[in-house]
C-alpha positions in Angstrom: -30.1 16.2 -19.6 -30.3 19.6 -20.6 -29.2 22.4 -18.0 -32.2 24.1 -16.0 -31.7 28.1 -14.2 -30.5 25.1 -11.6 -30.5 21.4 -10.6 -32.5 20.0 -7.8 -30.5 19.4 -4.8 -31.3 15.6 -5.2 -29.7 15.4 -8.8 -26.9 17.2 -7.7 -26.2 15.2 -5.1 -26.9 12.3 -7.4 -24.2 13.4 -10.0 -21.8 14.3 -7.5 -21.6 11.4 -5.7 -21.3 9.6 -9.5 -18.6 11.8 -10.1 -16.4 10.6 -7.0 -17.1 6.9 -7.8 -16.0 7.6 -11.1 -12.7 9.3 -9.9 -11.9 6.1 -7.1 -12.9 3.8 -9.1 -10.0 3.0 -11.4 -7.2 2.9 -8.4 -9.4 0.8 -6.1 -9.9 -1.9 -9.6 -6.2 -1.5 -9.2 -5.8 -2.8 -6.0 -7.7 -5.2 -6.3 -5.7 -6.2 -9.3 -2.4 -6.5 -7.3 -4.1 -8.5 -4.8 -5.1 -11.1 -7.1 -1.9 -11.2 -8.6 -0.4 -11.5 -5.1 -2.5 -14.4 -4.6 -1.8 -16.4 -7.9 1.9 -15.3 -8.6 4.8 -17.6 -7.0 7.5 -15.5 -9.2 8.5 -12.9 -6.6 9.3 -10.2 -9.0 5.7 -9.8 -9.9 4.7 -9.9 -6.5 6.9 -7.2 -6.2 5.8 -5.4 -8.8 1.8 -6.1 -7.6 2.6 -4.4 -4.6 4.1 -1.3 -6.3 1.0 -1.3 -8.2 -0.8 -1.8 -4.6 1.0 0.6 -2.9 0.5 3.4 -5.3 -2.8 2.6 -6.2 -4.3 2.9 -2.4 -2.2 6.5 -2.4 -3.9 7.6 -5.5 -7.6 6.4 -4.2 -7.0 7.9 -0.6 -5.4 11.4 -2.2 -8.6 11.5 -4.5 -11.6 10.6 -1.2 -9.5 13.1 1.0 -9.8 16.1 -2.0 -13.5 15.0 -2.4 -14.3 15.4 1.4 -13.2 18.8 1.2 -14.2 20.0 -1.9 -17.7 18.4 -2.2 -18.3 17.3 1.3 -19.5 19.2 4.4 -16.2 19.3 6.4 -17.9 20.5 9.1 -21.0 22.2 10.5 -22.7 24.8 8.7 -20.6 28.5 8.9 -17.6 26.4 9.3 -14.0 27.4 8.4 -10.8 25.3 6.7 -7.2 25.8 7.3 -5.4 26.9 4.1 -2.9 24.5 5.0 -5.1 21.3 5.0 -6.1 22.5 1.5 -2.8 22.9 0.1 -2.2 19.4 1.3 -4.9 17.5 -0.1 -4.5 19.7 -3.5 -0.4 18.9 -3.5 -1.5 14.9 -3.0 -4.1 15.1 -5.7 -1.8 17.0 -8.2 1.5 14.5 -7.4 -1.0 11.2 -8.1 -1.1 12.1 -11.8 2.5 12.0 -12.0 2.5 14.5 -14.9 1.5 18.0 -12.8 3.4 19.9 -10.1 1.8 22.3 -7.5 3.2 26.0 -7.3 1.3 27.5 -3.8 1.4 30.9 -3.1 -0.8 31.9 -0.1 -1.2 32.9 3.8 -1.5 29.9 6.2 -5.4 31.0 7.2 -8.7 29.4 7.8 -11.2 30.6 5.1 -15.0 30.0 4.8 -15.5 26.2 3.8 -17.4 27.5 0.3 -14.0 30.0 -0.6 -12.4 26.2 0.0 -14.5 24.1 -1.7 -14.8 26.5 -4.5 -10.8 27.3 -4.7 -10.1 23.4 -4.8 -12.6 22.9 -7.6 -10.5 25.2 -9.9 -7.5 23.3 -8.7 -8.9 20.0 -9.9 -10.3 22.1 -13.4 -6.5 23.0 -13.9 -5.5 19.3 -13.7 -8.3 19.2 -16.5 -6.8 22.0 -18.2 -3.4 20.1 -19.2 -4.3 16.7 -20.3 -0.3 16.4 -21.3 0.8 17.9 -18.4 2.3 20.4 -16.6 2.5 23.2 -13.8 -0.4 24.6 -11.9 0.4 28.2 -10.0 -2.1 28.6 -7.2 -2.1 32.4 -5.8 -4.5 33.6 -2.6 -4.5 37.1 -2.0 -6.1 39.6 -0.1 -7.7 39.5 3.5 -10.0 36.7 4.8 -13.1 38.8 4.3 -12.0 39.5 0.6 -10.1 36.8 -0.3 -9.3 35.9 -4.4 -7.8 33.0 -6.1 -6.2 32.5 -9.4 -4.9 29.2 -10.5 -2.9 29.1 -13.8 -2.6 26.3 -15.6 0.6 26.2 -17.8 1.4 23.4 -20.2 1.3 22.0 -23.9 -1.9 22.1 -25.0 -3.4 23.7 -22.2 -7.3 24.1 -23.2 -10.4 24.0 -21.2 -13.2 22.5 -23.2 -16.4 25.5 -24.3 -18.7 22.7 -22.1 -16.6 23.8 -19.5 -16.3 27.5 -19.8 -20.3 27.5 -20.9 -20.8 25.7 -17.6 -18.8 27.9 -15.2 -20.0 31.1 -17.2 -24.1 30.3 -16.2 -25.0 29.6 -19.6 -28.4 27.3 -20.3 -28.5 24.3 -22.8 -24.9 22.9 -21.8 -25.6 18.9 -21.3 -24.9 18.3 -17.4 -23.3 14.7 -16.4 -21.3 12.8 -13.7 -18.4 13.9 -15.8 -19.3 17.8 -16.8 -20.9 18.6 -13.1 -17.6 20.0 -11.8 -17.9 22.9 -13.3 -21.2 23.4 -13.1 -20.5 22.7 -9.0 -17.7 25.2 -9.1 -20.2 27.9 -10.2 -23.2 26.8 -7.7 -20.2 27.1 -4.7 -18.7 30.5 -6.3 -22.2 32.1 -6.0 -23.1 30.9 -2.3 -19.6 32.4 -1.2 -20.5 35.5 -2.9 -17.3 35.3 -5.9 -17.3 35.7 -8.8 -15.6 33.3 -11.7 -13.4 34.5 -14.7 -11.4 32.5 -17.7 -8.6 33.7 -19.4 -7.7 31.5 -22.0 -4.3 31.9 -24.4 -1.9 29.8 -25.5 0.0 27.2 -23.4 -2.0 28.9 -20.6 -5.6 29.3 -18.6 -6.5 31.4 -15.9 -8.8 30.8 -13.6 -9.5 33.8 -11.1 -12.2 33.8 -8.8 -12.9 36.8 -6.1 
């Protein structure tokens, strides 16, 4: 489809939703890999090994459902508020389950407006995106409640974000919008109803993403 001023609330929810399923989906097919293997393999290293595979593969689904219910979900009533500290958690677990990215968090132990949340988490999970090799994401909240900013670096080889991406989270029309581009295009919805404003700084072995 081709990007309108905005998407309907109903295809937004629609691509949203496919967007989650498409981020569970490959550690719950893992699970239920080990189980069958558990079921059909007498040789008890490899039932030893299918429950490794179990074990890490129902820490990996429940890191990625626990992210998604704060940074897409409701998480509570409307004008609700999120402790800092529940974010940092669900972003560390998220960040470890790739096993290729570590979580630098800089930032006071506060509750913040669930869209300054939602929206910080979103660039968290668009660094993971930045470094497909790998590497170190620097997460820094400053200021006061009322005028809170974010910046998340993303350090690494190849660290690039894609120009569907920065298109996306700059406004601009005619990007293609799918279960696998809408983050973005989320990230900049969320940034507007919390009254921020989004910037990328892209350079070698490095993006920025600053939002405030």
């Amino acid at each position: 489809m081709t990007e309108p001023t905005a998407l309907g609330d109903l295809e937004l929810a629609a691509l949203v939703s496919s967007r989650i399923c498409h981020d569970v989906i490959n550690p719950v097919a893992a699970i239920s890999n080990g189980l069958e293997m558990l079921g059909e393999e007498p040789d008890q290293a490899m039932r030893d090994a299918a429950m490794d595979l179990i074990r890490k593969s129902a820490a990996q689904a429940s890191a990625k459902l626990q992210f998604a219910r704060l940074a897409f979900g409701a998480a509570g009533s409307s004008g609700a508020e999120i402790d800092l500290r529940d974010a940092e958690r669900v972003a560390r677990d998220l960040v470890a389950g790739s096993g290729k990215h570590q979580l630098a968090w800089q930032g006071p132990a506060v509750t913040l407006p669930k869209n300054k949340v939602k929206l910080l988490l979103n660039l968290v999970a668009l660094g993971v995106v930045a470094l497909p090799r790998g590497g170190t994401l620097h997460v820094t909240i400053a200021g006061t409640p009322s005028s809170v900013s974010f910046t998340v670096s993303a350090k690494g080889d190849a660290a690039k974000l894609s120009d569907e991406v920065k298109s996306l989270l700059a406004g601009t029309n005619g990007v293609a919008i799918d279960a696998h581009s809408v983050q973005p295009y989320y990230a900049r919805r969320v940034a507007a109803a919390a009254g921020m404003v989004l910037k990328i700084d892209a350079r070698h072995g490095e993006v920025e993403l600053t939002a405030a």
